[in-house]
N, C-alpha and C positions, 0 to 999 in steps of 0.2 A: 504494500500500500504506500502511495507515495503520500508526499508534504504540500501545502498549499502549492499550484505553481505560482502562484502570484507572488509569493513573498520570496525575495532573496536571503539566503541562509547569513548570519552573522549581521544584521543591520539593524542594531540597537535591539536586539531581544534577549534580557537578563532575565534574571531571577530576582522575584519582585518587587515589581517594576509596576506591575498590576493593568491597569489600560488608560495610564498616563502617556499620551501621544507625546507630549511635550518634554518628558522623559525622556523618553525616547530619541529623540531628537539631540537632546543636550549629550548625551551615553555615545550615540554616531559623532558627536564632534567631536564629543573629548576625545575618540579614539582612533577619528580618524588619520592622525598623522602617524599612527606605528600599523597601518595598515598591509600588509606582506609580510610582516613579522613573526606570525602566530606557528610554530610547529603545529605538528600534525593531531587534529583536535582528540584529547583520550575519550572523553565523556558529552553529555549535554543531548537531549535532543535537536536543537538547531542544527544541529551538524549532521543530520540522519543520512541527509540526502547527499552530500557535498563530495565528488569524485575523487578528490587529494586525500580522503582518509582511509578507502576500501582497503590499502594496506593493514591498516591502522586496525579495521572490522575485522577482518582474517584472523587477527590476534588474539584478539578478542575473544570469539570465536574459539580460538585452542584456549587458552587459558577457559574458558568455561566449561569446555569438554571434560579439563584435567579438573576442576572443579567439581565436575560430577561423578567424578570416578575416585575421587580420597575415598579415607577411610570414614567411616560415620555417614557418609551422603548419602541418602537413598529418596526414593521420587516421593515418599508423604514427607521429607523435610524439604523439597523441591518444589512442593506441592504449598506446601503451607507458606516458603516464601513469595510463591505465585498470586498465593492470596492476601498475603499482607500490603504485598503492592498495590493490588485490586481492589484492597478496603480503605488505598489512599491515594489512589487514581485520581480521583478529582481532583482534592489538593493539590498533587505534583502538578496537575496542568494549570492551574491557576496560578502559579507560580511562576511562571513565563507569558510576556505580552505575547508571543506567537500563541493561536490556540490551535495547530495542530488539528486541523478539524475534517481533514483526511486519512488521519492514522485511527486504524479501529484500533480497538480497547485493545485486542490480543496484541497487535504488533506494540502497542504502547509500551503495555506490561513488559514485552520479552525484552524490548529496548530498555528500561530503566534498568530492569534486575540483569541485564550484559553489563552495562554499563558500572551499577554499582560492585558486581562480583571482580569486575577489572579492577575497580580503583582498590578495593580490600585487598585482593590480591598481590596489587603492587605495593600494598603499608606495608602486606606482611613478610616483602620479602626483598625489602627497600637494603636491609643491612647486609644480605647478601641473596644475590638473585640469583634462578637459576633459569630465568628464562627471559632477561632482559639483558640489554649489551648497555655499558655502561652510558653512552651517549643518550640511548632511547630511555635511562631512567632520569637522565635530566633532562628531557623534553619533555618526559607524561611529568614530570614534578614541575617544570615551568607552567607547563602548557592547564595545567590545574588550578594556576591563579588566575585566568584569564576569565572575568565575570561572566561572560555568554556559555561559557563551557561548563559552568555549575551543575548539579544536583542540589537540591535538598539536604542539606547536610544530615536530619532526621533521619534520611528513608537510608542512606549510608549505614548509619549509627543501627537504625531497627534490621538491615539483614544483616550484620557484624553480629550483633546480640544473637540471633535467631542461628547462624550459621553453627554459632560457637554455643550453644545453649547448653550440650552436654559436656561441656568443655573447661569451665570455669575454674577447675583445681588443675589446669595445665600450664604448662612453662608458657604459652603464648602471651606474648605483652598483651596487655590491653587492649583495645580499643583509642583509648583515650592517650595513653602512652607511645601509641606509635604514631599518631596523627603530630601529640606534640615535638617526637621526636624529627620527624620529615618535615614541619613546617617552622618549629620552630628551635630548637639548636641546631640544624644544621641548614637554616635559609640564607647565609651570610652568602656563599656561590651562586645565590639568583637574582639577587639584588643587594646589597649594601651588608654592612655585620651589623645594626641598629636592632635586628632580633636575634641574634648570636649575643648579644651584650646580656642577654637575661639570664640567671640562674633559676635554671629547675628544679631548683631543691625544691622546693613550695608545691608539690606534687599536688595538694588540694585545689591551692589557688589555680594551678596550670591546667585541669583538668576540670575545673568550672569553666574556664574561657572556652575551652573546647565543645563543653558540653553544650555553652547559649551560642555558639555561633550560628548563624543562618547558612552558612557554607563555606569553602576553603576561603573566597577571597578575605570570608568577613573575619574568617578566623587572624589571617596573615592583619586586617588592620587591629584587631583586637591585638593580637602578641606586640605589632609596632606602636599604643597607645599604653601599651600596660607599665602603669607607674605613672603617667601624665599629671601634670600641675592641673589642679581644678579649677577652671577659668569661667569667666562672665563672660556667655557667649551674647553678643549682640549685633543686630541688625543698623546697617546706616552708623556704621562708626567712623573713628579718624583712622587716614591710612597713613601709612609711613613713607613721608613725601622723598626722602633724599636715600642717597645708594650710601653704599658703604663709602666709595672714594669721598667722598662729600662729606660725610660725617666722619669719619678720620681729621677732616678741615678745620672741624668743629672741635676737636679734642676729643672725640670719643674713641675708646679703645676698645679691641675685639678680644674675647677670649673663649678659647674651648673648652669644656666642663667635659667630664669624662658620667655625666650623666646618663642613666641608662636609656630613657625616654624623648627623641629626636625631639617632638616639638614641645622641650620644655627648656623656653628662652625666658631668659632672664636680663633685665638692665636694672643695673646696680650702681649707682655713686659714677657714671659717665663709662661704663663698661658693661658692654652688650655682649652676653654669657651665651654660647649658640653650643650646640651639642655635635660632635662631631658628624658631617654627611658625607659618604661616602657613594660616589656616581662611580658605577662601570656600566657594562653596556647594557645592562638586562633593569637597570635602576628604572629606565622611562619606564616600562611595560609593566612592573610591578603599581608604580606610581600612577597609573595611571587608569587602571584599573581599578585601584583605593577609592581615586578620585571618583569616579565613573559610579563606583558603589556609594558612597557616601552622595553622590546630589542625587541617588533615587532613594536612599533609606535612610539618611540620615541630616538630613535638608540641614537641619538646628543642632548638629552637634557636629559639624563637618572639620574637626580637628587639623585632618591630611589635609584639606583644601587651603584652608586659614595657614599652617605653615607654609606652604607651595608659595600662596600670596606675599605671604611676609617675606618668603624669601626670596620674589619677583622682584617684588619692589627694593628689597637690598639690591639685588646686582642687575643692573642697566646694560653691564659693557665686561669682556674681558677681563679689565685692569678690577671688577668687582671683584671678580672669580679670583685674581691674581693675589689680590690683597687679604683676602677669607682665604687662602690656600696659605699666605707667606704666614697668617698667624696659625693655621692645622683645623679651621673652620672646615676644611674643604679636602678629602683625599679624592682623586680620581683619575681613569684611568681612559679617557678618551680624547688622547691623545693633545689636546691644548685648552686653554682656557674660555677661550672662544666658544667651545662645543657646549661646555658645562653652559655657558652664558645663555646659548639656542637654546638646549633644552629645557631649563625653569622657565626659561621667558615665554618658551610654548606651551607650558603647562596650562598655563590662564586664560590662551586665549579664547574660549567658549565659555566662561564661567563666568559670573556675575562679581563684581565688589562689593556687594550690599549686602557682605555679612563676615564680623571676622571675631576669631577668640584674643587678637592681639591686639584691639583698640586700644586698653589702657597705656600697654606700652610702647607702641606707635605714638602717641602724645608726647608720652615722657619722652621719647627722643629727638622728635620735632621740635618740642620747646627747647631742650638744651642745644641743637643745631641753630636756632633763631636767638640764642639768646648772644647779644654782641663782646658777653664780658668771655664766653669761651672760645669764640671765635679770635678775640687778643692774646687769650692765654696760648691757645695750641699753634699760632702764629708762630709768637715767643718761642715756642718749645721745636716745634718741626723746622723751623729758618736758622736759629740764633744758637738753639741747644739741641739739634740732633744726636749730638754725639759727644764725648767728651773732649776730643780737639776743639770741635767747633767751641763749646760754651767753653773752654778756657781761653780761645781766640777773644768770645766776647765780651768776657768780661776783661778779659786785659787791656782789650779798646777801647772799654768804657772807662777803666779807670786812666787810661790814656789819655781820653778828651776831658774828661774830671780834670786830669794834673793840667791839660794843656789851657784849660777854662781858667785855672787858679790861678794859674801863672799872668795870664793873659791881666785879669783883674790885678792883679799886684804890680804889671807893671803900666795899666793906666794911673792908678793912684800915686804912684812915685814920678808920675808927670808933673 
């Protein structure tokens, strides 16, 4: 059974999204400039139909075979996963703006439970595989954060439960355990170490995050929020008018905090505390994704948005990127400063400014850039005392023209 032909696969159809057009819409722009990017898709109904993945089916495909032929499987626990899917069929579909409204219920069904026995399949065997090549288990692990490729994170969780039911006093990691492990101690080679920085001791806490997530993506922004400074989000705030070159002008000084929590910036006493960012090549795709999720589910608490912004508006040009790198604001690895520039700056271009968590201190910054008595000081200080030659040059010239002043007076008075 085929897919609407009307609809083209992958063009703004997420996971609850609901039948917001205008969503929609917003989801197609954010994504459209990493467009050709996407490996070969693992999961997702949108993708049912789409030619580039038939490889991808095939696999699928054996791994569920081998699936059916373990030990413990037999067709009334095959049977029963059949029907758990079917007692939440409607849900799953309503969870996606496409409604699919050419797949009968049977093709529905056997597509979800392929789909979910592939992604369990790959947690469980993520630490060592034996039927993935190393390459292909970072593509289905990238290719897993991409918000159109979701499932339900529930319907995951309920055949994991259901597979393993007689299982529960065996050596297999959890559920919960291995999700944290594959997305979060070891996401640092898919985008940035910002969720590598967490320790997992906290096996509760880490394993609630798991538990409420809506799906991989939401998980990946939950892990990269955990710890966040709890901020006053507001609509129609002040933005932070000048780049970093500009407020360096100003006296303000940059510094990196080896905090775990990316967007928890702080300015303190004329020193703007930014948490280390780390850009390689896989950083757009993940970020943007985040983004893409948060303006459909999280309109009001859009954290990754508001940092992206805040840190649009720090760097304008190159020489921003240069200066956030010279103090370790900034590691990255694509190849000049320029690139890093492109890509924040293209972050925002589809996204609104009419809402941000760093108004507060977007203010404080602005004021101390306008205020005329630091813009004298760091004059003084960047011109006269850059360095320790330089301020003993000036002050020895100062006290130069002082003698040459005095003298000058003592000897009009002896006139």
């Amino acid at each position: 059974m085929e897919d609407d032909e009307s609809s083209a696969p992958n063009k703004g159809k997420v996971i609850d999204v609901g039948s917001d057009s205008d969503i929609d819409k917003d989801i197609n722009n954010l994504r459209a400039s990493n467009k050709g990017k996407d490996t070969a898709s693992t999961s997702s109904p949108l993708h049912r139909e789409t030619k580039r993945i038939e490889a991808m089916q095939n696999h699928k495909w054996r791994c569920f075979k081998e699936f059916t032929e373990q030990d413990g499987m037999n067709e009334e626990k095959i049977r029963d996963l059949v029907i758990s899917i079917q007692n939440k069929e409607k849900y799953i579909r309503i969870c996606y703006s496409e409604k699919f409204n050419r797949i009968s219920s049977c093709d529905f069904i056997e597509m979800i439970l392929l789909d979910a026995v592939f992604i369990i399949k790959f947690l469980n065997e993520y630490q060592q595989s034996n039927h993935f090549e190393p390459r292909m288990m970072f593509d289905i692990r990238e290719d897993l954060i991409l918000l159109e490729n979701q499932l339900p994170f529930s319907i995951i969780w309920d055949i994991y439960q259901e597979i393993n039911r007689d299982l529960q006093d065996a050596t297999w990691e959890s559920f919960l355990d291995l999700v944290s492990y594959v997305f979060g101690k070891h996401t640092g080679d898919i985008a940035t170490f910002h969720f590598e920085k967490h320790k997992f001791s906290q096996v509760a806490e880490t394993r609630q995050i798991v538990k409420g997530s809506k799906h991989f993506t939401d998980l990946l922004r939950s892990f990269m929020l955990k710890g966040s400074i709890e901020r006053t989000y507001s609509f129609n705030p002040i933005k932070l008018k000048y780049s970093a070159v500009m407020l360096r002008k100003a006296g303000v000084k940059f510094q990196v905090t080896q905090d775990k929590c990316l967007v928890n910036i702080k300015f303190e006493k004329g020193v703007l505390k930014i948490p280390r960012l780390e850009v390689d090549h896989s950083f757009e795709r993940l970020v943007r994704n985040i983004m893409a999720l948060e303006q459909c589910c999280y309109q009001r608490e859009a954290y990754v948005c508001s940092y992206i912004k805040f840190m649009d508006h720090l760097i304008d040009s190159a020489e921003d990127v240069g200066l956030l790198v010279e103090n370790g604001i900034i590691l990255h690895w694509l190849g000049d400063d320029a690139a890093v520039s492109n890509v924040i700056n293209l972050f925002c271009e589809n996204i609104g400014n009419n809402y941000t968590c760093f108004g507060d201190i977007s203010q404080e910054i602005n004021s101390h850039y306008e205020s005329r008595f630091n813009h004298t000081k760091a004059t003084l200080k960047l011109i006269y005392f850059a360095n320790i030659w330089r301020g003993t040059a000036t002050v020895a010239a100062a006290i130069l023209l002082i003698l040459t002043y005095i003298q000058t007076i003592g000897s009009v008075k002896s006139l």
